[in-house]
PDB file of N, CA, C and O in Angstrom:
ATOM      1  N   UNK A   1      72.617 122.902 114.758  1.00  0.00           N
ATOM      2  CA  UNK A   1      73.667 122.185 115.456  1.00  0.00           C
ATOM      3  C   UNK A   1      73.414 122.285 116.955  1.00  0.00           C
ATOM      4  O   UNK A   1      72.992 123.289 117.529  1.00  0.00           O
ATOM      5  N   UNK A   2      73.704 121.199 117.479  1.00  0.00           N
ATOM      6  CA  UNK A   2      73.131 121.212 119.180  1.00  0.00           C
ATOM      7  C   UNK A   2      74.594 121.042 119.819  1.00  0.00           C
ATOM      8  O   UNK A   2      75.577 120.814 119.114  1.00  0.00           O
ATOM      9  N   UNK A   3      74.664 121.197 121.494  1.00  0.00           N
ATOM     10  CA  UNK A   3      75.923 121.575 121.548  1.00  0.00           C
ATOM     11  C   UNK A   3      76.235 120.453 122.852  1.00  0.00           C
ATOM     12  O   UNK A   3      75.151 120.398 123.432  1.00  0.00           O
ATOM     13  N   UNK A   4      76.844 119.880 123.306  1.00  0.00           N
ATOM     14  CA  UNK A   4      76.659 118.880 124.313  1.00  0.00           C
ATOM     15  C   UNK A   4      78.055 118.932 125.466  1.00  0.00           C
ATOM     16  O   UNK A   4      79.220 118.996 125.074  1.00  0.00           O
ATOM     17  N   UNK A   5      77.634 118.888 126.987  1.00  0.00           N
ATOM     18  CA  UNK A   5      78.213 118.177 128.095  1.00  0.00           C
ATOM     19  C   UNK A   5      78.829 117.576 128.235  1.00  0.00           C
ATOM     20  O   UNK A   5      78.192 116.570 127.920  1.00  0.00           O
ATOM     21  N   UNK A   6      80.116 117.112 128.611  1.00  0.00           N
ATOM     22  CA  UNK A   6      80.479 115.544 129.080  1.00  0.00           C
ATOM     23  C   UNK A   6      80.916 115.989 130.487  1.00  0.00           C
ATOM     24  O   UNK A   6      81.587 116.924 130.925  1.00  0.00           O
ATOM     25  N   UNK A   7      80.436 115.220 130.875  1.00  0.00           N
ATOM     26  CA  UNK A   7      81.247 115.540 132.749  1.00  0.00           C
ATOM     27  C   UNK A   7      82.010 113.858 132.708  1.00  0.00           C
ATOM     28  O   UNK A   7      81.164 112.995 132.939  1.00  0.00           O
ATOM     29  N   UNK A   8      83.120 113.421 132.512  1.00  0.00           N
ATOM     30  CA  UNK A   8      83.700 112.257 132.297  1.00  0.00           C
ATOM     31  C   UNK A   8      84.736 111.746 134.049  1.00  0.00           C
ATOM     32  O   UNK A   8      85.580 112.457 134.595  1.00  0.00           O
ATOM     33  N   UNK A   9      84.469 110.961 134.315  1.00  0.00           N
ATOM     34  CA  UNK A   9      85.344 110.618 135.041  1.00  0.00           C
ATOM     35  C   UNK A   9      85.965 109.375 134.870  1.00  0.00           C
ATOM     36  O   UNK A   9      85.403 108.301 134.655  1.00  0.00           O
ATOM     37  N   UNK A  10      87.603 109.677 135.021  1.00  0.00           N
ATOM     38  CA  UNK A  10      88.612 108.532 134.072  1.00  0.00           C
ATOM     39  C   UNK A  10      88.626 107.808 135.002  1.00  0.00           C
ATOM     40  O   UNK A  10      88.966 106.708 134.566  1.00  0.00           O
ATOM     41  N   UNK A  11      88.363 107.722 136.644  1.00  0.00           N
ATOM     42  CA  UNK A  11      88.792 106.597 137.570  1.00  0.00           C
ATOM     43  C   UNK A  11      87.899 105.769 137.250  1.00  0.00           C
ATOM     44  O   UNK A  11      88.035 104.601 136.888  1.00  0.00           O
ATOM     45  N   UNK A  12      86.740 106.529 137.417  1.00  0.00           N
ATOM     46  CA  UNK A  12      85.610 105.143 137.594  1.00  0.00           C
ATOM     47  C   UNK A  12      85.192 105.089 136.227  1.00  0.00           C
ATOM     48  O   UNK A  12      85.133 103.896 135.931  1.00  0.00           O
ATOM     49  N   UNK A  13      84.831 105.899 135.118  1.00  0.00           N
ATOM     50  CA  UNK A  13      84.361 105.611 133.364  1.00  0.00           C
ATOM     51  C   UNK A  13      82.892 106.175 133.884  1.00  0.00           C
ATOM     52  O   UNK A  13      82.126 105.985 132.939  1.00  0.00           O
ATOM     53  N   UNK A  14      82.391 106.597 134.642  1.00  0.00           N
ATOM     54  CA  UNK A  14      81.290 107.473 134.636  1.00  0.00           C
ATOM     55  C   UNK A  14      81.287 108.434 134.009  1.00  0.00           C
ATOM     56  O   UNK A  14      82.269 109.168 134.122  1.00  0.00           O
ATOM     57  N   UNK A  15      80.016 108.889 132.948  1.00  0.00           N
ATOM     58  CA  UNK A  15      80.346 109.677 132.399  1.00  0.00           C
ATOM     59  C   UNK A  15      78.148 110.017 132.147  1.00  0.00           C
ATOM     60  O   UNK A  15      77.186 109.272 131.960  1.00  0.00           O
ATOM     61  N   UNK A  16      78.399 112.002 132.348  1.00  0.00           N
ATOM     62  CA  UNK A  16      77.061 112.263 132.273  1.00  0.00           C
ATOM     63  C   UNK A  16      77.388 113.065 131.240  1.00  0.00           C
ATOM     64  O   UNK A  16      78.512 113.551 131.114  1.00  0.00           O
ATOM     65  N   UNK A  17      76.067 113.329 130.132  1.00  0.00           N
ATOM     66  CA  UNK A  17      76.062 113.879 129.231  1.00  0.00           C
ATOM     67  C   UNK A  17      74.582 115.035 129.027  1.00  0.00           C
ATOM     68  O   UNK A  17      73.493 114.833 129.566  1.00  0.00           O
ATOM     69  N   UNK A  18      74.815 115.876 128.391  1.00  0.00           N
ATOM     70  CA  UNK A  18      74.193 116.720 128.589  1.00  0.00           C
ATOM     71  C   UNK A  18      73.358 117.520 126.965  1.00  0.00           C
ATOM     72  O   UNK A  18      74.081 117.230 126.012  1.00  0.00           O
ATOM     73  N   UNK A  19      72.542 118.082 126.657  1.00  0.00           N
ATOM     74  CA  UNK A  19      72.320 118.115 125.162  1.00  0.00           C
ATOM     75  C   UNK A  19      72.244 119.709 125.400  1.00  0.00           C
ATOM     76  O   UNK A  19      72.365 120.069 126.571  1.00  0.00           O
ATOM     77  N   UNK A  20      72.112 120.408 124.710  1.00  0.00           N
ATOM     78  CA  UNK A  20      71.642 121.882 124.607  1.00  0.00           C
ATOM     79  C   UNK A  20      71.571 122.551 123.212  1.00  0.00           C
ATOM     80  O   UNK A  20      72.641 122.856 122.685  1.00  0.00           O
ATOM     81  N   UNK A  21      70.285 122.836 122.495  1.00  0.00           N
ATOM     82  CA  UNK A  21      69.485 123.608 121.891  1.00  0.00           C
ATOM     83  C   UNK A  21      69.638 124.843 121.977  1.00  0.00           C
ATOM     84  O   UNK A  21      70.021 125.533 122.922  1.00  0.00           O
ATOM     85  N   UNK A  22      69.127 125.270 120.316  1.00  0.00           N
ATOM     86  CA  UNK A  22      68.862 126.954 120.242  1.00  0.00           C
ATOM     87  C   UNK A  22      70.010 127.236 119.952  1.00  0.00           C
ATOM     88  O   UNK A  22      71.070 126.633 120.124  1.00  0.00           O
ATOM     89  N   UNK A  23      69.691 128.470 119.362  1.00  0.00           N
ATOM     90  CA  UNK A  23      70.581 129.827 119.108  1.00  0.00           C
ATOM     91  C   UNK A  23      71.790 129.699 120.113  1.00  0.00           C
ATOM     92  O   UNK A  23      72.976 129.563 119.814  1.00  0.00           O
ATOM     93  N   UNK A  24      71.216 129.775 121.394  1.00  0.00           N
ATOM     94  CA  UNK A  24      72.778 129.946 122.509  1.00  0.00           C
ATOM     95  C   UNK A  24      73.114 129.150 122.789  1.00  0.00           C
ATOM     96  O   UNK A  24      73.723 129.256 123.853  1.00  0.00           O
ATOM     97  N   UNK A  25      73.073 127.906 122.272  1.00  0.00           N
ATOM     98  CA  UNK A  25      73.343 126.134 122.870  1.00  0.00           C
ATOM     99  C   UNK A  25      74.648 126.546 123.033  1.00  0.00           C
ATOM    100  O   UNK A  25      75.043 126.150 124.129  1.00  0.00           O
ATOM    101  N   UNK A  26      75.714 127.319 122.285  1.00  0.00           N
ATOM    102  CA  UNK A  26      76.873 126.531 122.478  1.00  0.00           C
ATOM    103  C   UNK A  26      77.499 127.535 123.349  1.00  0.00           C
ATOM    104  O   UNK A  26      78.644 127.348 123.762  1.00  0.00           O
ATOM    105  N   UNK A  27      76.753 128.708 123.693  1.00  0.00           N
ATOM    106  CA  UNK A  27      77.499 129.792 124.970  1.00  0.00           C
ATOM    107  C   UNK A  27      76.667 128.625 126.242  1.00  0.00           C
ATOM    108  O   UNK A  27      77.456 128.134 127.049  1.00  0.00           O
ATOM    109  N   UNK A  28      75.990 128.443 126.311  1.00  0.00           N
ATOM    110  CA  UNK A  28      74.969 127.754 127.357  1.00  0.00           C
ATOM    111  C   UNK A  28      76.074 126.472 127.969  1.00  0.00           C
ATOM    112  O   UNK A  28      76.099 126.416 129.198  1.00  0.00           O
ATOM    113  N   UNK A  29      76.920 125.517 127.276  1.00  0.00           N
ATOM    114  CA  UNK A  29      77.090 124.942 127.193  1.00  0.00           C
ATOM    115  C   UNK A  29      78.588 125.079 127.641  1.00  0.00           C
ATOM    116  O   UNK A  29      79.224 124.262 128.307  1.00  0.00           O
ATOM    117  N   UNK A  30      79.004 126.233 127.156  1.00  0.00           N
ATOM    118  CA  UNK A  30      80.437 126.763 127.312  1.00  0.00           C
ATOM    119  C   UNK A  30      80.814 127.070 129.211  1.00  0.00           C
ATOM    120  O   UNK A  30      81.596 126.676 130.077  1.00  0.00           O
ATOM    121  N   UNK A  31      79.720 127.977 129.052  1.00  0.00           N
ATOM    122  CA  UNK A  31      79.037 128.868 130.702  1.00  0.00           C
ATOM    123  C   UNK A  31      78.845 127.321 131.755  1.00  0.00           C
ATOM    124  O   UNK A  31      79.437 127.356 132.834  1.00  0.00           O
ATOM    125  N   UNK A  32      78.215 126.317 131.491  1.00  0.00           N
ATOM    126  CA  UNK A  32      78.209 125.531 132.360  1.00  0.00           C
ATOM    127  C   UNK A  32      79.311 124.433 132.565  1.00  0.00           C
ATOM    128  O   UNK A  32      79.337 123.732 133.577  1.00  0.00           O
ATOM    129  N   UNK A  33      79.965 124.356 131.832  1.00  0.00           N
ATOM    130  CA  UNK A  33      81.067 123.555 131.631  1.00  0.00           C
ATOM    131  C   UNK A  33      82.316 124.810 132.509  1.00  0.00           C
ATOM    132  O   UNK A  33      83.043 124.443 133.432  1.00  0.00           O
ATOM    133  N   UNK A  34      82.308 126.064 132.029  1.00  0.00           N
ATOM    134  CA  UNK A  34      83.389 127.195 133.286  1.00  0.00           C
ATOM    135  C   UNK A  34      82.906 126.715 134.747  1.00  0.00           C
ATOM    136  O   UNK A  34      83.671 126.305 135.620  1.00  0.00           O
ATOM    137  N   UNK A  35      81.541 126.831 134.865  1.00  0.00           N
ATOM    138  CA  UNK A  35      80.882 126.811 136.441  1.00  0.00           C
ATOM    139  C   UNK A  35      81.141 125.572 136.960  1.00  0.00           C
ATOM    140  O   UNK A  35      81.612 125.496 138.094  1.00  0.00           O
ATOM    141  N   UNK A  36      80.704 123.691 135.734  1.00  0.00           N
ATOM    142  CA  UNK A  36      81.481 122.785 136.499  1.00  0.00           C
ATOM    143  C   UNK A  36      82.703 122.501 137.314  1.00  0.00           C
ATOM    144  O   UNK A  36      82.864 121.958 138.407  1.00  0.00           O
ATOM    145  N   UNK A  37      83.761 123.204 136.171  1.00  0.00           N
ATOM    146  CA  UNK A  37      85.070 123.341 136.204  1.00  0.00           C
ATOM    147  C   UNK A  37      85.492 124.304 137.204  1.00  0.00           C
ATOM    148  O   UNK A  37      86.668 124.199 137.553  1.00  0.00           O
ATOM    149  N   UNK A  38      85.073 124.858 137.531  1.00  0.00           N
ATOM    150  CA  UNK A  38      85.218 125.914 138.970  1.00  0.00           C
ATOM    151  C   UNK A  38      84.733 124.748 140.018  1.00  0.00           C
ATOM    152  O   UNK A  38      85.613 124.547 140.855  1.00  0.00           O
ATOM    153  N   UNK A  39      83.696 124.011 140.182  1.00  0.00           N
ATOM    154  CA  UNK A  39      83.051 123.634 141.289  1.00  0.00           C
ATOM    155  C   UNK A  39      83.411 122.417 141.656  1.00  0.00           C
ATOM    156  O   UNK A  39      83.033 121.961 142.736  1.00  0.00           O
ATOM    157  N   UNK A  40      84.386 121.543 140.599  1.00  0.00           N
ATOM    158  CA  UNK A  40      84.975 120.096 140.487  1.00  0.00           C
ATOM    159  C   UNK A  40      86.170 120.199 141.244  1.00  0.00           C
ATOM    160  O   UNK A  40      86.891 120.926 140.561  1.00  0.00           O
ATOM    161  N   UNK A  41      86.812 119.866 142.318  1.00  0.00           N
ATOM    162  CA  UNK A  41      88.278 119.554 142.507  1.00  0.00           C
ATOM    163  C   UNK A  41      88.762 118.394 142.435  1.00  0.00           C
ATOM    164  O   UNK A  41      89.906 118.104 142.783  1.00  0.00           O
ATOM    165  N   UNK A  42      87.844 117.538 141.925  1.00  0.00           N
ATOM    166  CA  UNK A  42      88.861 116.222 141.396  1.00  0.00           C
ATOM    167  C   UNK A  42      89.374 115.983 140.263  1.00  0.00           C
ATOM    168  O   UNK A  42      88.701 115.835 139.243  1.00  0.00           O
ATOM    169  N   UNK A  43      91.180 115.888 140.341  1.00  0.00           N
ATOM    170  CA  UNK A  43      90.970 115.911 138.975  1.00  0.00           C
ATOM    171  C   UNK A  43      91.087 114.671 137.821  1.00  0.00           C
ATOM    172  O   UNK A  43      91.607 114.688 136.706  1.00  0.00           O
ATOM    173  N   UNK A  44      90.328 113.499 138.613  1.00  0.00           N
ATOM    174  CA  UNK A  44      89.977 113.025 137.272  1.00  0.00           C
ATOM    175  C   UNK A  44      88.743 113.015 136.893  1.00  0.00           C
ATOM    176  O   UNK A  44      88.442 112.042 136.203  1.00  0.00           O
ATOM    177  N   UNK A  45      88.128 113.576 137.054  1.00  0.00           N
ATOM    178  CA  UNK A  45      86.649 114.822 136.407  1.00  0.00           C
ATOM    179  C   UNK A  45      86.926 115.415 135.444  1.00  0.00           C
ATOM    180  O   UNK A  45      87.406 116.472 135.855  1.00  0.00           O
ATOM    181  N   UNK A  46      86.934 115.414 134.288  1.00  0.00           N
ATOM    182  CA  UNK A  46      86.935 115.984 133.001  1.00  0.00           C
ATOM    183  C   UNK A  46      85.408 116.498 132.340  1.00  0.00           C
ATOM    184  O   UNK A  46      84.447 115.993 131.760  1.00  0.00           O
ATOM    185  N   UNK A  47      85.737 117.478 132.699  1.00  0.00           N
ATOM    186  CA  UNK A  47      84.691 118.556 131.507  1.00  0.00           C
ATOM    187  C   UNK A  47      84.464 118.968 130.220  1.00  0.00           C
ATOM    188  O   UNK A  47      84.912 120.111 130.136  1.00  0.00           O
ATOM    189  N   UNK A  48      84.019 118.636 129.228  1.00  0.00           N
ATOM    190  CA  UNK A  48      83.902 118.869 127.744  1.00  0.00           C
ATOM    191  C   UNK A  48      82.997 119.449 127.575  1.00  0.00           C
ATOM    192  O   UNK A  48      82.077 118.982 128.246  1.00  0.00           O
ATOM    193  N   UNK A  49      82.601 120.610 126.778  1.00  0.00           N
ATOM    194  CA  UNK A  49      81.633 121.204 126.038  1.00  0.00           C
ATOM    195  C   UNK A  49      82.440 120.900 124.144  1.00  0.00           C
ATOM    196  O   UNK A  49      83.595 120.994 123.729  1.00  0.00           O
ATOM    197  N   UNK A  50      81.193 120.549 123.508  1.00  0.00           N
ATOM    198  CA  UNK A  50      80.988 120.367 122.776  1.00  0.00           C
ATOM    199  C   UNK A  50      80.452 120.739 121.651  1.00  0.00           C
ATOM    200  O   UNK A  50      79.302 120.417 121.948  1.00  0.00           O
ATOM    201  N   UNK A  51      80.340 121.247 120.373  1.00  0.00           N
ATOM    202  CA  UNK A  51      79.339 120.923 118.856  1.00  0.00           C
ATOM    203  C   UNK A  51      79.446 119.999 117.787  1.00  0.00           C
ATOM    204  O   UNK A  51      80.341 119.760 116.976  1.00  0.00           O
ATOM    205  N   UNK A  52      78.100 119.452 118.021  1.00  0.00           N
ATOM    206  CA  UNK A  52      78.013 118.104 116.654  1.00  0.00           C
ATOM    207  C   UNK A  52      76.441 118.493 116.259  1.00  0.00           C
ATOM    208  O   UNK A  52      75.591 119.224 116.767  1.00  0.00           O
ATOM    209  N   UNK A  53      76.490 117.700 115.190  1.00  0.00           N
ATOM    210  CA  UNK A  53      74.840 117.597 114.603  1.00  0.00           C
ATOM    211  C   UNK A  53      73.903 116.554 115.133  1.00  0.00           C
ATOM    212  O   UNK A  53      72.692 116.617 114.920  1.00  0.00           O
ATOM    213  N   UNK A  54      74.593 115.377 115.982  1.00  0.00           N
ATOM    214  CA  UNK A  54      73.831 114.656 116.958  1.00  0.00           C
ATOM    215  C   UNK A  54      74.875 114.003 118.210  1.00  0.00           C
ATOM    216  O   UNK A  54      76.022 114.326 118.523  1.00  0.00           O
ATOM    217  N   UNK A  55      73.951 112.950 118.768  1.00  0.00           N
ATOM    218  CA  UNK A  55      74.722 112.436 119.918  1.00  0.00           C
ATOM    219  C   UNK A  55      75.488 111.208 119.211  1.00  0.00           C
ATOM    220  O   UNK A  55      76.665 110.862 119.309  1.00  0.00           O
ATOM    221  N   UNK A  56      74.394 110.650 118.446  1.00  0.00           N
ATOM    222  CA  UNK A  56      75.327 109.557 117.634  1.00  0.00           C
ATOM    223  C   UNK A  56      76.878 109.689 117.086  1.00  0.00           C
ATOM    224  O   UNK A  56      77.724 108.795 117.063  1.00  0.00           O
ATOM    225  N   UNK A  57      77.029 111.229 116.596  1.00  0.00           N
ATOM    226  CA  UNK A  57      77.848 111.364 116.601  1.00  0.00           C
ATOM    227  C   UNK A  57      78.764 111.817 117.339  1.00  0.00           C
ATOM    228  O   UNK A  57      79.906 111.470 117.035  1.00  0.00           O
ATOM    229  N   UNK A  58      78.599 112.664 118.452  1.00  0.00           N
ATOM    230  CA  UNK A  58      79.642 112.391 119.642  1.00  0.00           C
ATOM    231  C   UNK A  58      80.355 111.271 120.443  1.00  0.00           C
ATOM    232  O   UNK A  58      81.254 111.354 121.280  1.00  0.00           O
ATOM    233  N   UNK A  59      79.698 110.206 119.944  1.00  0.00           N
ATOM    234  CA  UNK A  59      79.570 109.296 120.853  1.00  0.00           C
ATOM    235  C   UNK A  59      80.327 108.479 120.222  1.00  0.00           C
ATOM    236  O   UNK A  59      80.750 107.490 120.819  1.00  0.00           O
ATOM    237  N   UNK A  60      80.752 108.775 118.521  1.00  0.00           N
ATOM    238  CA  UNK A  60      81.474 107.920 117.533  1.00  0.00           C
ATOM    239  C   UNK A  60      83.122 109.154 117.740  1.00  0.00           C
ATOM    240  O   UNK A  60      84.167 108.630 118.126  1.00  0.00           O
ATOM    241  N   UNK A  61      83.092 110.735 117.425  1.00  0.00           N
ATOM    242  CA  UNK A  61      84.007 110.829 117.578  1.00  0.00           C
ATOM    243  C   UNK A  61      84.825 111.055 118.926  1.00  0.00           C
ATOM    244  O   UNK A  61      85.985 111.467 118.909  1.00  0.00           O
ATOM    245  N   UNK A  62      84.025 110.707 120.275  1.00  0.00           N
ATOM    246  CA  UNK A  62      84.303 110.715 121.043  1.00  0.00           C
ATOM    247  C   UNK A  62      84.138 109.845 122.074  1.00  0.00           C
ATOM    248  O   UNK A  62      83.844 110.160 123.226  1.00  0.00           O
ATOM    249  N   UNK A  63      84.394 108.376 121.516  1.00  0.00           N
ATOM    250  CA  UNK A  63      84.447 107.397 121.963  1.00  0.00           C
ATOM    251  C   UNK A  63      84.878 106.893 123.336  1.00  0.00           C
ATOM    252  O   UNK A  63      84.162 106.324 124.160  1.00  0.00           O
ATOM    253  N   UNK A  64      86.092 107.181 123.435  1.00  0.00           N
ATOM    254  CA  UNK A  64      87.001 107.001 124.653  1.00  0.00           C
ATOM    255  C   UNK A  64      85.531 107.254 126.189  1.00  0.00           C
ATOM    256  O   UNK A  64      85.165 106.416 127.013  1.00  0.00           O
ATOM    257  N   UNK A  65      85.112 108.546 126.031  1.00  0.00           N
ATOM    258  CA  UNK A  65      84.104 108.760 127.114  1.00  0.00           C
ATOM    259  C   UNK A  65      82.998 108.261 127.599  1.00  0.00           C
ATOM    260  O   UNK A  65      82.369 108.538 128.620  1.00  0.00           O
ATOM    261  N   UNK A  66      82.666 106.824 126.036  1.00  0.00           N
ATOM    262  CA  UNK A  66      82.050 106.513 126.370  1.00  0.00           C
ATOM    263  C   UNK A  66      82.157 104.792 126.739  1.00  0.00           C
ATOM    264  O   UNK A  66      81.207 104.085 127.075  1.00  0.00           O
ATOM    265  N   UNK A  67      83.035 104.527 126.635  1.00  0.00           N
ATOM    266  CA  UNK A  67      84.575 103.221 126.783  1.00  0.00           C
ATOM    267  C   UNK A  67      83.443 101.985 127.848  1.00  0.00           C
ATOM    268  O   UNK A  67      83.041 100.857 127.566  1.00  0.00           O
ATOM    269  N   UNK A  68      83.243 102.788 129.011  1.00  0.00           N
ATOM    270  CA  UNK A  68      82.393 101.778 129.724  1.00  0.00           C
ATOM    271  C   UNK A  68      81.420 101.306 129.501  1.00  0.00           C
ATOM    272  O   UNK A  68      81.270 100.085 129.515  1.00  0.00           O
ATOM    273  N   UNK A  69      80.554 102.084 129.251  1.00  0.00           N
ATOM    274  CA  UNK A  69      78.714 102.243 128.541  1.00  0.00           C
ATOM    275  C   UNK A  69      78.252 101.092 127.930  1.00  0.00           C
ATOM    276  O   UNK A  69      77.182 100.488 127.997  1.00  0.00           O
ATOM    277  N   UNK A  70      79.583 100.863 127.142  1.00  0.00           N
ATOM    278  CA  UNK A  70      79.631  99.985 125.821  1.00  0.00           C
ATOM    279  C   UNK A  70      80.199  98.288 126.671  1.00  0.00           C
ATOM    280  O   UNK A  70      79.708  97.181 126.448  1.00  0.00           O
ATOM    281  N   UNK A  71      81.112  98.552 127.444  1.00  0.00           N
ATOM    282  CA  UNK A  71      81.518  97.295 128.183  1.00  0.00           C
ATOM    283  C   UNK A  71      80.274  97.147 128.946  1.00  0.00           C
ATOM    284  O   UNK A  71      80.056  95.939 129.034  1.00  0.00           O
ATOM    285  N   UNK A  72      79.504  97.714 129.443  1.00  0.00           N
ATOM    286  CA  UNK A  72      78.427  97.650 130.354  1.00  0.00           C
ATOM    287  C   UNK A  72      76.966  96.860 129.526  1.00  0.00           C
ATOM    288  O   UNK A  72      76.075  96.149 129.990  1.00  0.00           O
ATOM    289  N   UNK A  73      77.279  97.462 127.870  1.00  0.00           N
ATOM    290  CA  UNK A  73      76.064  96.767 127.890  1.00  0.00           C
ATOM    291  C   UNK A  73      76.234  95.079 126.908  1.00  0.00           C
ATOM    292  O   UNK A  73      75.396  94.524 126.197  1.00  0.00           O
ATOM    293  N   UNK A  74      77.439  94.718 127.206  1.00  0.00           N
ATOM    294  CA  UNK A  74      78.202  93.728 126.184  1.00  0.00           C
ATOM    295  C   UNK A  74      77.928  92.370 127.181  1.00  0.00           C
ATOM    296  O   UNK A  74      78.340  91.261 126.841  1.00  0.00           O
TER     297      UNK A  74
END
């Protein structure tokens, strides 16, 4: 299971994503998502750490984040 990023922003629908592997994917993932979240003061910057078995599927149950992506490529 791989463990994934979202750094989401609701003003603009920018949204970066991130993958992480291994054994510690999902402390790795946890740890950088605290350090975003410390270093972000805007708050429509939303931080997610994540576990799924792919991106395909983040991207299905977590749609909303990816809302623009999809208008962007329509």
């Amino acid at each position: 299971m791989s463990s994934f990023l979202i750094v989401y922003n609701r003003r603009s629908g920018h949204v970066k994503m991130r993958r992480f592997d291994g054994k510690s994917a999902a402390r790795e993932a946890l740890l950088e998502r605290f350090r975003l979240e410390k270093s972000i003061e805007d708050p429509d910057v939303e931080v997610v750490a994540l576990n799924s078995d792919s991106e395909e599927t983040v991207r299905k149950t977590h749609s909303r984040y990816f809302q623009r992506e999809n208008l962007d490529a329509a």
